[in-house]
C-alpha positions in Angstrom: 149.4 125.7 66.5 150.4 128.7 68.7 151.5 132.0 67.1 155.6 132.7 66.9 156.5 136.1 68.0 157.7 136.8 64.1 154.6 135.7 62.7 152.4 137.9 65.6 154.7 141.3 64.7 153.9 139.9 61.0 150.3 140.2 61.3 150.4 143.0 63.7 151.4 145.4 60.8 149.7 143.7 58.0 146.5 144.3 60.0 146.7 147.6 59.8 146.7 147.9 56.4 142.7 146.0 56.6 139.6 148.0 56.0 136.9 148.0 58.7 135.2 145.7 57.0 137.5 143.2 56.8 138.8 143.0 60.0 134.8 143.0 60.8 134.8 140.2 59.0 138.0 138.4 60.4 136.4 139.1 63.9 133.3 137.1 62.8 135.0 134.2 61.2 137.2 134.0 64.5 133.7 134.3 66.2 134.7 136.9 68.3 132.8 140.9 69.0 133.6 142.7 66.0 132.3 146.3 67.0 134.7 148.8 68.2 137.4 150.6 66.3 140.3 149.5 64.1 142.5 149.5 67.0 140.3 147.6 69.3 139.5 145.4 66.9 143.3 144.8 66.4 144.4 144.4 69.7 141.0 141.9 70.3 142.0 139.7 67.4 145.7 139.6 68.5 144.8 138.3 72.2 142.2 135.9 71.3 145.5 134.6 68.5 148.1 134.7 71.3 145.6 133.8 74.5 142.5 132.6 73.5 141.0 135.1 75.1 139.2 138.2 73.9 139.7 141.4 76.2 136.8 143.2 78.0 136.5 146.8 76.9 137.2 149.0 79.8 134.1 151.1 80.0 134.5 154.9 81.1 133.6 155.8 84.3 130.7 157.1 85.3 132.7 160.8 86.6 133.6 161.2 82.8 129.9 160.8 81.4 127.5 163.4 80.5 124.6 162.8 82.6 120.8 162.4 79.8 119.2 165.9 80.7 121.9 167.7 81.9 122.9 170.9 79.6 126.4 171.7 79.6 127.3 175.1 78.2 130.2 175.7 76.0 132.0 177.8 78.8 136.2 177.7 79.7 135.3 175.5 83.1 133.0 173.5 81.9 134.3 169.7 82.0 133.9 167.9 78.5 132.1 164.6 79.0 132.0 161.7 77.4 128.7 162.0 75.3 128.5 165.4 75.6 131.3 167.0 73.3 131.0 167.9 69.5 133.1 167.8 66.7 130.4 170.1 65.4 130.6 174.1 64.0 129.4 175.6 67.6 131.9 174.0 69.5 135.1 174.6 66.6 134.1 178.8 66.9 133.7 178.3 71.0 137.3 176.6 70.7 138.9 179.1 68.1 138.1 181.5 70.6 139.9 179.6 73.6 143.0 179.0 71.6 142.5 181.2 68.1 141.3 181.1 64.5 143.7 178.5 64.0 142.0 175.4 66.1 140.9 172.7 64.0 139.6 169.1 65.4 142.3 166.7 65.5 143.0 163.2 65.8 145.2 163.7 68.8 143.2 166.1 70.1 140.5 163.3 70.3 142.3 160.7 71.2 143.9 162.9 74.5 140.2 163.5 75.2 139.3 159.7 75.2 142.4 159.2 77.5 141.3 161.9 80.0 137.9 160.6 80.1 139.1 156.6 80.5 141.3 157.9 83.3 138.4 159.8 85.2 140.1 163.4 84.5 137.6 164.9 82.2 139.5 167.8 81.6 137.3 171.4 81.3 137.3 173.4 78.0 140.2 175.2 78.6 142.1 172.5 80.1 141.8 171.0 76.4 142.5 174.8 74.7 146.2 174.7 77.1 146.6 170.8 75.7 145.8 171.9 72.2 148.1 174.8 71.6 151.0 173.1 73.6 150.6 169.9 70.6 150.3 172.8 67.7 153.3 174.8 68.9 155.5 171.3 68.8 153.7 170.7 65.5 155.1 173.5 64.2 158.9 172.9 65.2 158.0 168.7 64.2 155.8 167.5 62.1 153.6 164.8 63.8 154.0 161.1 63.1 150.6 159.7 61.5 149.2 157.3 63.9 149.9 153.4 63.0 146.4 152.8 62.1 146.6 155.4 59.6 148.5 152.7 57.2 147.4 154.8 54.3 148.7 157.8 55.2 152.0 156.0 56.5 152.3 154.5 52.9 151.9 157.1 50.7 154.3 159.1 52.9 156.9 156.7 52.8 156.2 156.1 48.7 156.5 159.2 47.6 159.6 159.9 49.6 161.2 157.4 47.6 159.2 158.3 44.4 158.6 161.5 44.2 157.4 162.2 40.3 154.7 159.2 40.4 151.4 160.0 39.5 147.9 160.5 41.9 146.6 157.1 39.5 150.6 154.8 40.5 150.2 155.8 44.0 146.8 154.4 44.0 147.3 151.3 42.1 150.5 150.8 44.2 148.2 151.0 47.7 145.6 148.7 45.9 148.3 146.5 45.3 150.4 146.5 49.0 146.7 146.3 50.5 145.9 143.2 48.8 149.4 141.4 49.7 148.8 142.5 53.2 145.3 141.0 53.5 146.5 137.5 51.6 149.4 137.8 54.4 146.7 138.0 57.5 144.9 135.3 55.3 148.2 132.7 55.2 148.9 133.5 59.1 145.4 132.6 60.4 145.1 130.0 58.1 148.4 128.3 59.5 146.9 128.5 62.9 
């Protein structure tokens, strides 16, 4: 049976809203790679659904890479490599003095990295210092959008704009409860197929 285009945007979201471990899981029982992240993971169990085919990982190039040996100081013009960046104390102070006491490690800030790196533009140290105080100045006029992946975050948000007064203990229960009817959803959908 091949997947409708309302039932693939069905389990699109609803698969979100799956731990790692179950969507490891779902990746297994469709006996497909289950290592990667949630996104990956995502987007592999959505083409092998649509396709029957499971997408290669693009692997980043060798110009992004920190080459096994090789000691790259924490300096403006050095380039951050792939393997050779830390989300670790040294490198937050080195960074806080780049772009000021108010750097902290980000999502984005990661995720920009990972695109820079896929792309063959490592960028240097201070490259990423210019990237990261342009994103906090916007932050500050607009609050960022959580990422899609972050169905947690996206829930609560959207709850508690509607119910503001319910308790830490509601909220909880009611993202225990939307969880579960999202993962019975995903359940139904590759059942039907």
């Amino acid at each position: 049976m091949k997947i409708s285009l309302t039932q693939l945007e069905t389990l699109k979201s609803a698969l979100l809203y799956l731990r790692m471990a179950q969507l490891r899981a779902l990746c297994l029982q469709l006996q497909i790679p289950d290592r990667g992240l949630k996104l990956a993971l995502i987007a592999r169990i959505l083409s092998y659904l649509t396709t029957g085919e499971i997408p290669k990982p693009q692997p980043i190039p060798a110009i992004s890479k920190a080459k096994s040996g090789v000691i790259y100081p924490l300096a403006p013009e050095t380039l951050i490599l792939s393997g050779s960046y830390k989300n670790d104390l040294k490198t937050r102070l080195f960074m806080q003095k780049l772009v000021g006491p108010h750097f902290h490690f980000t999502a984005h800030g990661i995720d920009w990295l990972k695109a820079r790196w896929q792309n063959g533009q490592p960028p240097t140290y201070q490259e990423f210092a210019d990237y990261w105080q342009q994103i906090y100045l916007e932050h500050q006029k607009q609050k960022p959008v959580p990422k899609a992946e972050w169905a947690y975050i996206n829930y609560v948000q959207a709850l508690l704009a509607e119910n503001p007064n319910l308790t830490k203990t509601e909220v909880t229960q009611r993202w225990l409860q939307k969880q579960a009817e999202q993962v019975l959803l995903v359940e139904q959908i590759i059942k039907m197929l």
